[in-house]
N, C-alpha and C positions, 0 to 999 in steps of 0.2 A: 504494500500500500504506500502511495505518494502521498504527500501532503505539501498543499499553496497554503500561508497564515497569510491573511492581509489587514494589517493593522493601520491605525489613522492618530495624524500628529498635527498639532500648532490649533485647530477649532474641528466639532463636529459639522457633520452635514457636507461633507468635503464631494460623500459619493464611493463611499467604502463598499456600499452596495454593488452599485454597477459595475465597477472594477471586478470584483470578486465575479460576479456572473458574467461580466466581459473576457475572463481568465476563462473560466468555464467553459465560455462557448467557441473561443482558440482551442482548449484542447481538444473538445470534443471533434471537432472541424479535421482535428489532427489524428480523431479514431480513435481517441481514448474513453474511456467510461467514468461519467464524474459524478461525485455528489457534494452536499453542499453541509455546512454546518454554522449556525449563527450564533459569536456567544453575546449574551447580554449583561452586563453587571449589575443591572440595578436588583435590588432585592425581591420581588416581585416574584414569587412562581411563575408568573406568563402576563402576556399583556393584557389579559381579557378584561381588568376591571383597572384598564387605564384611559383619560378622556383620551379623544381624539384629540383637544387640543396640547395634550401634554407629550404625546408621541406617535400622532398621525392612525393611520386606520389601525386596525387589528385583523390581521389576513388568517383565515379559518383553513385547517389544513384538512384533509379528507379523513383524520383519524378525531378530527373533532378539537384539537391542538389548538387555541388562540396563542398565535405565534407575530414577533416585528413583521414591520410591511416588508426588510429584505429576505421575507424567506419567499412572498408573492415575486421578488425580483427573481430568484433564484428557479421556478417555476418557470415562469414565461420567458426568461431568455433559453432555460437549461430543458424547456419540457419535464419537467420531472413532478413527480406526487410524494415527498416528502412528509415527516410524519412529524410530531410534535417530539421528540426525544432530537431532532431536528434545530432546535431552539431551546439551547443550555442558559440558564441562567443562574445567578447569585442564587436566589430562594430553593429552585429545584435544591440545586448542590449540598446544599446546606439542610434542607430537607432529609435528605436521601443520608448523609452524614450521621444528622441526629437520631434519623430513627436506627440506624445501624448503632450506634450508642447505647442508645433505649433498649436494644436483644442481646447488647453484651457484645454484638462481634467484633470489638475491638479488645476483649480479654481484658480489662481491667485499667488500658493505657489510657496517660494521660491523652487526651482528643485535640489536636493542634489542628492549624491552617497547614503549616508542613508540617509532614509528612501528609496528612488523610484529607484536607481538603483538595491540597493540588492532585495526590493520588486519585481521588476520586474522579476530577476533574480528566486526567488522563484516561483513565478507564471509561467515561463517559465519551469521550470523545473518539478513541479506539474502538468499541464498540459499537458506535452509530456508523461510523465509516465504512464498516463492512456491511454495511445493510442495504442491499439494493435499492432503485429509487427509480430506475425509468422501466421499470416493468417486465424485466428481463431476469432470468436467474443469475448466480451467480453477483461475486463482489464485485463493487467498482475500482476502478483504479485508482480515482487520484481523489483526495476528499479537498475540497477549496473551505478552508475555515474563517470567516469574518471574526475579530474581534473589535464590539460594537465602545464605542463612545472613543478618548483620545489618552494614547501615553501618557502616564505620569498620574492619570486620577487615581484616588486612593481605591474605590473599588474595585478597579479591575487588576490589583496588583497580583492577589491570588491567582487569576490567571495567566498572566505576565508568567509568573514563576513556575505556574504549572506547564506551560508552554517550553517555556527554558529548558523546563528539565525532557521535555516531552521529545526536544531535538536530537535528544541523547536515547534516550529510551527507542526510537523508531532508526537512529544509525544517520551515518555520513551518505548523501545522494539521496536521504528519502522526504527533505522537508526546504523549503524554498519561501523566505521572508520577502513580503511587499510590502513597501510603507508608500501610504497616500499621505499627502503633507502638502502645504499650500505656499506658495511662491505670489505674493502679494505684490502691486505694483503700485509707487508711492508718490506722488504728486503729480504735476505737469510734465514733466522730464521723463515721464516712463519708464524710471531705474525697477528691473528686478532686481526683487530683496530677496537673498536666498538665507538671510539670519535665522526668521521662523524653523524655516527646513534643519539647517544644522543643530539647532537647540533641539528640537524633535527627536533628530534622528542619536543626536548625543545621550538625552534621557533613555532611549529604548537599549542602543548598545549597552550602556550605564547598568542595566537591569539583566545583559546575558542574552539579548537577542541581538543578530547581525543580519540589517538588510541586505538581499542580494539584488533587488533591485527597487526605485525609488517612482512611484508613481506621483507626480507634481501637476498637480488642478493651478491650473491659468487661465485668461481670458485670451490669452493669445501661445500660438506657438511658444516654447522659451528659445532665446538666442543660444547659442554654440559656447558662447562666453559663460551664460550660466551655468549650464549643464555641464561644464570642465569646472567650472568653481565648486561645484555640490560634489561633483565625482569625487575633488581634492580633500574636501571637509567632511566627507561622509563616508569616507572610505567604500567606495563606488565605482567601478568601472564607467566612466563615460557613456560608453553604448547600453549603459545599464539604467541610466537615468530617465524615464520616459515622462514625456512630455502630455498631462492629459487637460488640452485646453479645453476652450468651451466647443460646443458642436453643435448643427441642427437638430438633430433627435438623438435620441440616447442609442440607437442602433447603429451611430457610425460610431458611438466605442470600440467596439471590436474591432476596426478595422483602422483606426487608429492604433491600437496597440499591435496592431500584424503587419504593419505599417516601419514601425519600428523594433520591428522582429525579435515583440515579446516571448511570443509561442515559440522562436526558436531558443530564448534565452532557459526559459521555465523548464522545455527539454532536455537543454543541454544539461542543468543543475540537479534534474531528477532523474537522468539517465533515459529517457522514455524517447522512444523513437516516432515518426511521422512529420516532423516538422517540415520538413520540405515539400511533403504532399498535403499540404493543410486545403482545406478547401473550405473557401466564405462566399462560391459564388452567387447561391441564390439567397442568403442572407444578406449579401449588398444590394443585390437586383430585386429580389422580392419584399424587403424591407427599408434599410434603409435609402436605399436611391430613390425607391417607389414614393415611400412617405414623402421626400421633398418636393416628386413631382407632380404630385395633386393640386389641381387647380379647381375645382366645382366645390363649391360651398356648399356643406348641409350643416346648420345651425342646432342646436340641441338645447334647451334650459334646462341645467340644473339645479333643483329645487331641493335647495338644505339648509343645514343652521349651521354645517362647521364650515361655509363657503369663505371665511378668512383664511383657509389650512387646505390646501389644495391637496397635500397629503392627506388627509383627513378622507377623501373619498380618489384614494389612488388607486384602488382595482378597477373602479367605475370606472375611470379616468381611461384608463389603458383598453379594457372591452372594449370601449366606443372607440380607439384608435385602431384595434384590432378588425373591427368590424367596418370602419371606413376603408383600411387599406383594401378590404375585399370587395366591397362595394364601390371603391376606386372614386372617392368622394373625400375631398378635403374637409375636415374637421374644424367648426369652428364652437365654442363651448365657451354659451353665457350662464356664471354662476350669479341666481339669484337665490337673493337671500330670505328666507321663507319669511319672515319676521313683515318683510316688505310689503306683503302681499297681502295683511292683514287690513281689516279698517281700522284700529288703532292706529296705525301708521300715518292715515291720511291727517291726521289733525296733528300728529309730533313729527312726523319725518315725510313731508310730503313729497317733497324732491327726489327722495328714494323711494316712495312709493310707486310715484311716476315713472322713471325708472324700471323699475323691477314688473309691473305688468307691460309697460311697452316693451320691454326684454323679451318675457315671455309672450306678449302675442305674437310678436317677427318671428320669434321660432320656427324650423321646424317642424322641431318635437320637443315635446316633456319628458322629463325623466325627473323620478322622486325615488332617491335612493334608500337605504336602511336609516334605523337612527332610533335615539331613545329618550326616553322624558317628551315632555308637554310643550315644550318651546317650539315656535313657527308650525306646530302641528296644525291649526286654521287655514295659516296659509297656504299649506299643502294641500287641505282639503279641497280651498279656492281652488287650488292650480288644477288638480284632480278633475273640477265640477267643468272648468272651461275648456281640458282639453275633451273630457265626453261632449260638450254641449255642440264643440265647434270643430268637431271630428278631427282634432290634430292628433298624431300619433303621441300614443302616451305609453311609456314602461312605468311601473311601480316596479321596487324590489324590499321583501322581508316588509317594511313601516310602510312602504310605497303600496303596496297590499292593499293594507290594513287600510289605508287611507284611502282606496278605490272603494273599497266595500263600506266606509263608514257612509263615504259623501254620498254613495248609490243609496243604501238607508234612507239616509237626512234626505236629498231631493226628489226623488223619484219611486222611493215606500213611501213617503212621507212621515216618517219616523222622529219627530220631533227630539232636539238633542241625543240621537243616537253618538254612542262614542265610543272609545278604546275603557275597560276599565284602566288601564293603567293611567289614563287620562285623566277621567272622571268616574271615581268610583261606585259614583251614588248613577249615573246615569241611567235613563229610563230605558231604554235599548243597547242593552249592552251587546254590539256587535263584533268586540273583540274582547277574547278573556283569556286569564290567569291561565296556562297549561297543569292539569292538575300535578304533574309530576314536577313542575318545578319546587324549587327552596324559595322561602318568604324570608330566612334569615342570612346566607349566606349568597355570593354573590358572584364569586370565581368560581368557571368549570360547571355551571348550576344548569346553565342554558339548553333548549336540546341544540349538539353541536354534531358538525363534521355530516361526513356523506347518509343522504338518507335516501329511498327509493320514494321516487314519485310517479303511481299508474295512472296512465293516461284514459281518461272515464272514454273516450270516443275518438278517432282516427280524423273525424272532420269538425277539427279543430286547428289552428295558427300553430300554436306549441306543436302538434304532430305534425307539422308539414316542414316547417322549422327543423324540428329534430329529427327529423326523416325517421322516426320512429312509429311503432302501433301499439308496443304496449306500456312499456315503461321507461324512464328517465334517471340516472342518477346524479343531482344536485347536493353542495354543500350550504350547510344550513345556520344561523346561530339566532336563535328568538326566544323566546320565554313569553310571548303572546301568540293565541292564532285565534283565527274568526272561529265564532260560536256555532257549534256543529246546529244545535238546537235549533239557530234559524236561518239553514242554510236551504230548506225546501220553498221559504218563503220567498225566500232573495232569487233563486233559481225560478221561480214562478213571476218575478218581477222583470225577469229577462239575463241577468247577470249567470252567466256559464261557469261554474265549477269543472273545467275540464279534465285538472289533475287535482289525486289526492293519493295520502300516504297508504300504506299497505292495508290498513284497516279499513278503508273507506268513510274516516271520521274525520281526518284534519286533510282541511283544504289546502291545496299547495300551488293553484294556477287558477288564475281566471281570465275570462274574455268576456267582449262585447259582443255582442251581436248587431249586425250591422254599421260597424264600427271602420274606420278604416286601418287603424291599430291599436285595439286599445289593450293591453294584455300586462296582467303582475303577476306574479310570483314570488311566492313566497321566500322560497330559499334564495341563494347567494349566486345568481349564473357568473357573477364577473370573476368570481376566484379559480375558476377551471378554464376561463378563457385563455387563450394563446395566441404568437402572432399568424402565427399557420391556420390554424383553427379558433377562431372566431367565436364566441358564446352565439348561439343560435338567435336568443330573446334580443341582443344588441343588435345582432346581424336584423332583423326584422324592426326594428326600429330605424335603423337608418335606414335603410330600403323601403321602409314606408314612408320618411321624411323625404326622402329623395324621390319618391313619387315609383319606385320599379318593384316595390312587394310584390303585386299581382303578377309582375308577367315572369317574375323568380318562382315563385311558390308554382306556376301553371307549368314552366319548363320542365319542373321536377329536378332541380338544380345539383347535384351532388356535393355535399358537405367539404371545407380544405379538410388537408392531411395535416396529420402533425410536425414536426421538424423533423426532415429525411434521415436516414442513418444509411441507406446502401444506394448506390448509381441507379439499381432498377427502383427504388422507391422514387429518387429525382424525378425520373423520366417520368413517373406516371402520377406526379405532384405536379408535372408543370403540365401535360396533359387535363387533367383536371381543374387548372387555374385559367387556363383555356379555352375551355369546355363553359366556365362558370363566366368569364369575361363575354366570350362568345353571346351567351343567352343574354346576358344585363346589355349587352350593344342591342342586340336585335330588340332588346323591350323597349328602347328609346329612339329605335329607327337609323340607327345609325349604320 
């Protein structure tokens, strides 16, 4: 087993992520088999019971794991299904520690950080690396390890150390340091400062770790001058210092670092061979080239409350880019702020009110993603009522639901203050309730999470023509409300379709309009299984309805993308298929 650590120095948010998956998808390119591992330091068992505003979304893995949004990175550049043992952190470790304490198995010894935490830590991270990940038997080769937040914090020192030791433990030629560090540019004069970098990279040696090569985030190329100055101060090969400026999409990462013959470097350092047969060609052609060359606009609102944190709804985010590349439709994405759309607004923030429906009526399409608590929950409902009334295509997902099925109550049952109880508890129409298996007192892990089957009640339906499926769908999930089984004959008799539901035929998990031109939620989470190959189906229908070509896709009988190729004969019959699927979107537009 190989092992990339990619560590981050001088401020977070640098992009440890993308790196780390941009490593990934170099070797893989190179025919090696990778997996990914993400450590966190904060103390937390997982992220599930953290705001969005304090650390961006919380990406749901298929084993039901609330895991950082870089393990969603690690997925969609790597293809991979990753598990929650996938996303180590502080509290696990320490968890897993004390209760081994608590049975005695440490025989009576005093309990340190060293020895039994960093050992742990090792053992936790040997272990997950052998565990397959893209569906295939057998180990992977090289595990890409992100260590999350910046050298030097006190949290993460434990791993720092366990790390250190872990170089030694796995042998000479099997572990390869990247440090991401930031090269700032400081007044009029445009001097690159490489001070930060060296103090950085000085702290990490300092501790027993030596990078073998230096990834440097800048707004521009770095000069030849710097990149010799850091080599000299960082004890660094020149050719070893990569330069990772800014770029049009995060897809020409990878090709910036192949660019400067990373993928050769990481080979040469792990001993692993392909590098000179590395192949990115339909990953530049089919992604990133394509993304830049989209010119046709299809507008999208989306309608939430964390719209100051753009990370805050980043699987969303990427669906709908996933799903424009295939639909060959540039991406334009107005966040409006649910809060906006309310009538309190007009009389305190009316300029944003203004705003925020004019937004949303150029739309488009609606989309109202997940989310929790009572805040802009009105507004949504608004956004809900207008795109049914004025047949714009509308996704609801997981709260997006809930908020289809409330507003359908309120205006068209006539169900006066129907609502969420989580809303309003006392409410006279309680159209969304409490799942009886969730916990009322605890609050991590509580949720129903991770992959659940959803059967499809009928074949003529959007969702089955979508998922080119007849009977069933498997979706990842994370809720702790679903609409009230009790009045779901009522609602279905009002007009509103239940097309999909869980294995029991009691919890609703898909609905549609009738005679709608898109109007369809979903319960569970489609953006977290999307890909850029493969496209979430329910996004893919959303933009293809906003773009006016749903009907003449769905009538073609379109065949689904593939996922990221692995052999020459899959290529060929990936680009055959992309083909085939272009082919039919031109002839729906006459082209």
């Amino acid at each position: 087993m190989k092992y990339v650590l990619v560590t981050g120095g001088v401020v977070s948010g640098l992009g440890k992520g993308v790196t780390a998956s941009s490593i990934g998808v170099l070797l893989k390119a190179c025919g090696h088999r990778v997996t990914s591992i993400k450590i966190d330091p904060y103390l937390n068992v997982d992220a599930g019971t953290m705001s969005p505003f304090e650390h961006g979304e919380v990406f749901v893995l298929d084993d039901g794991g609330e895991a950082d949004l870089d393990l969603g990175n690690y997925e969609r550049f790597l293809d991979l299904s990753l598990s929650k043992d996938n996303n180590l952190t502080t509290g696990k470790i320490y968890s897993s520690v004390i209760e081994r304490e608590r049975r005695g198995d440490y025989l009576g010894k005093t309990v340190q950080v060293v020895p039994h935490i960093t050992d742990a830590i090792q053992d936790w991270i040997e272990r997950v690396a052998h565990v397959p990940v893209d569906g295939r038997d057998g180990c992977p080769e090289v595990c890409v390890i992100e260590l999350g937040g910046t050298v030097g914090d006190i949290e993460s020192m434990p791993f720092i150390e366990a790390l250190r030791q872990f170089q030694f433990r796995v042998g000479p030629g099997n572990m390869c340091v990247i440090h991401v560090s930031l090269v700032p540019v400081i007044g009029v004069v445009g001097e690159e400062k490489t001070k930060p970098t060296q103090h950085s990279v000085a702290t990490l040696r300092s501790l027993g770790l030596n990078p073998h090569l230096l990834a440097c985030r800048s707004q521009a190329p770095l000069g030849q001058a710097t990149k010799d100055k850091l080599a000299l101060f960082c004890h660094v090969p020149a050719n070893q210092v990569l330069t990772m400026h800014d770029v049009s999409n995060i897809w020409r990462v990878p090709e910036v670092l192949e660019e400067q013959n990373a993928h050769k470097t990481v080979c040469d350092i792990l001993g692993l061979k392909g590098a000179d047969t590395i192949n990115l060609r339909e990953w530049k052609s089919c992604l990133a080239a394509k993304w830049d060359s989209l010119t046709e606009v299809v507008t999208i609102a989306m309608v939430g409350k964390y719209t100051d944190l753009s990370d805050a709804y980043l699987s969303v985010n990427k669906a709908l880019q996933h799903a424009c590349l295939a639909a060959s439709r540039k991406l334009k994405l107005e966040w409006v702020e649910a809060g906006y759309l309310e009538e309190s607004a007009l009389n305190e923030q009316k300029e944003e009110y203004e705003s925020a429906w004019k937004r949303l009526k150029e739309a488009d399409g609606i989309l109202v993603p997940g989310g929790f608590g009572g805040r802009g929950v009105e507004g949504k409902i608004l956004a809900a009522q207008y795109a049914r009334q004025n047949n714009k295509p509308y996704l609801g997902i997981c709260l997006g639901m809930q908020i289809a099925v409330i507003e359908f109550a309120r205006n068209v049952m006539g169900w006066d203050n129907a609502n969420s109880a989580e809303i309003d508890p006392a409410t006279p129409h309680p159209v969304v309730v409490f799942m009886p298996e969730g916990s009322t007192t605890h609050k991590g892990g509580t949720m129903r999470l991770g992959t659940r089957r959803t059967v499809l009640q009928t074949v003529e339906c959007i969702a089955a023509k979508l998922y080119q499926t007849e009977q069933y769908i498997d979706e990842r999930h994370r809720h702790r409300y679903e609409v009230n089984p009790e009045l779901v004959p009522q609602l279905e008799e009002g007009g509103l379709r239940f097309v999909g539901r869980d294995e029991t035929g009691t919890r609703m998990e898909i609905v549609e309009l009738l005679g709608h031109k898109y109007y369809v939620a979903a319960q569970f989470h489609p953006e977290f299984k999307s890909r850029p190959f493969k496209p979430s189906p329910l996004f893919l229908g959303l933009i293809l309805a906003a773009a006016g070509k749903l009907d003449n896709y769905l009538s073609g009988n379109a065949t689904p993308l593939m996922s990221p190729v692995k052999s020459s004969e899959e290529s060929a019959a990936h680009a055959a298929l992309s083909d085939s699927i272009s082919a039919k979107l031109q002839f729906s537009e006459g082209v």
